[in-house]
C-alpha positions as CSV (number, residue, x, y, z in Angstrom):
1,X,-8.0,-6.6,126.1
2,X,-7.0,-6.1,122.4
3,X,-9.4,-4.3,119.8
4,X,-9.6,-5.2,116.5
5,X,-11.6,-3.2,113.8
6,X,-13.2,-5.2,110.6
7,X,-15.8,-5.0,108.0
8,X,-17.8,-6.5,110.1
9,X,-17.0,-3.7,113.2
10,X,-15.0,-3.5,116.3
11,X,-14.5,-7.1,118.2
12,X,-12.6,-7.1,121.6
13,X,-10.6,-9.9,122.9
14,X,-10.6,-10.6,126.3
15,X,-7.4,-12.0,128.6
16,X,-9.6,-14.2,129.7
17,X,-10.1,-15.6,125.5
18,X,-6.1,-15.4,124.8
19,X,-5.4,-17.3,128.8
20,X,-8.3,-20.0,127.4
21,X,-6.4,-20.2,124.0
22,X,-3.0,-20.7,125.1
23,X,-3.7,-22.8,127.9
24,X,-5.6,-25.1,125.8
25,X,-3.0,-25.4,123.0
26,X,-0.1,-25.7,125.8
27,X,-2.1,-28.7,127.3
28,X,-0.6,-30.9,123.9
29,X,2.7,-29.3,124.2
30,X,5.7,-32.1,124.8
31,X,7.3,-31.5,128.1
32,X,4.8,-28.9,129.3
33,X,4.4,-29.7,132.5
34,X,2.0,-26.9,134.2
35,X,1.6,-22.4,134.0
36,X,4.1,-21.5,136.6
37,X,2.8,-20.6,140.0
38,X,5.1,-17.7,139.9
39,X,6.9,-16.1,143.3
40,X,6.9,-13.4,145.5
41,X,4.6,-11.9,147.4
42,X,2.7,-10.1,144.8
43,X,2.0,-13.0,143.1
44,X,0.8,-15.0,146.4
45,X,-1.9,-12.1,147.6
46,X,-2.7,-12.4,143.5
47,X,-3.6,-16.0,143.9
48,X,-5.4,-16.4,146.9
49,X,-7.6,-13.4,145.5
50,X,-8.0,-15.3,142.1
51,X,-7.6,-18.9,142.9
52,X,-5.5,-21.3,141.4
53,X,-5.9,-20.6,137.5
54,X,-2.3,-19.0,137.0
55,X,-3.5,-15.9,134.8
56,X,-0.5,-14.0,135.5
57,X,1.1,-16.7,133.9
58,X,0.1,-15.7,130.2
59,X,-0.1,-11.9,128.8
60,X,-0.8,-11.1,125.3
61,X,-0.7,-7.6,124.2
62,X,-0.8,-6.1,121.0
63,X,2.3,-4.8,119.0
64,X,2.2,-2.1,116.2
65,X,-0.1,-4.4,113.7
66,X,0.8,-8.0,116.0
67,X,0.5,-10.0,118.5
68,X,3.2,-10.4,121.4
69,X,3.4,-12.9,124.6
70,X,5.0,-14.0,127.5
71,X,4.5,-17.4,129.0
72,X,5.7,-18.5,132.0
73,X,5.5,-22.6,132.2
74,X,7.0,-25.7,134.3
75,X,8.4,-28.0,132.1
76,X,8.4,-31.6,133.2
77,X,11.5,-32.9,135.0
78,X,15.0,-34.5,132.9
79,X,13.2,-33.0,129.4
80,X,15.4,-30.7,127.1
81,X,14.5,-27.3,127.7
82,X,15.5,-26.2,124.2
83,X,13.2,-28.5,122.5
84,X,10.0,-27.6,125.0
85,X,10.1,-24.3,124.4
86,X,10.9,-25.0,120.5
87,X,7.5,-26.9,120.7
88,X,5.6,-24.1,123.0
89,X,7.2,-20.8,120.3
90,X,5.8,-23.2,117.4
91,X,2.5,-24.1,118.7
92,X,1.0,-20.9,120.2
93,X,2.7,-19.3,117.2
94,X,0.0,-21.0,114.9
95,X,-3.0,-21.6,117.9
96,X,-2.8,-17.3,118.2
97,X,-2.7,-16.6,114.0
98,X,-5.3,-18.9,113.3
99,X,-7.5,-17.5,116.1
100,X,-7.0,-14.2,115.5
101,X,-6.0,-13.7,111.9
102,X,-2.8,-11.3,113.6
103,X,0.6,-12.4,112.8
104,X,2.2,-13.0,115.9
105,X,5.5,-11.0,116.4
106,X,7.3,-12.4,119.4
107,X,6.7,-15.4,122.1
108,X,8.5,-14.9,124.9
109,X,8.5,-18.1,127.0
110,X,9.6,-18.2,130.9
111,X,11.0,-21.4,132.5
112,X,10.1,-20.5,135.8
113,X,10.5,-24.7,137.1
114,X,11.0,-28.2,136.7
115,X,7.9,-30.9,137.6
116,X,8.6,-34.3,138.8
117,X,6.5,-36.8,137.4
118,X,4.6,-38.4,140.7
């Protein structure tokens, strides 16, 4: 959860608002293929007690007076990886500073697969 103090008082943002942000703005992303599932067994006894919605896969914190994240994504099989995550940094970049009115500091995006198209 991240704090912000305004004229208008405290507001709080939620992981669960920053997971619903990102995700959404990732969905229009070119060669994003999914949130990675992630490994491990950790991770595993995490999902079965959350279900299937990846949150683990996006963290936001905040840094000094901005915004940081780390995303960890499939990207769709035979795509250049450069150019995803040039697309992802780009995008979430703008979706975060025009929700939040933060400037965002630092996107850190995993490629934790590669998704064949079925």
């Amino acid at each position: 959860m991240i704090k912000l103090e305004t004229s208008y008082g405290m507001i709080e943002l939620t992981d669960e608002y920053f997971f619903t942000v990102i995700s959404n703005a990732l969905e229009s992303c070119y060669g994003f293929s999914g949130l990675a599932e992630g490994s491990g067994v950790r991770h595993g006894i995490k999902k079965l007690l959350r279900g299937k919605k990846h949150k683990d896969s996006i963290t936001v914190r905040r840094d000094g007076k901005a915004l940081s994240a780390d995303i960890h994504i499939d990207v769709a099989y035979e795509t250049n990886i450069s150019a995803v995550v040039k697309s992802i940094v780009n995008r979430i970049r703008y979706t975060l500073e025009e929700a939040t009115g933060l400037e965002v500091k630092k996107i850190n995006v995993f490629v934790d697969g590669m998704v064949r198209d079925q």
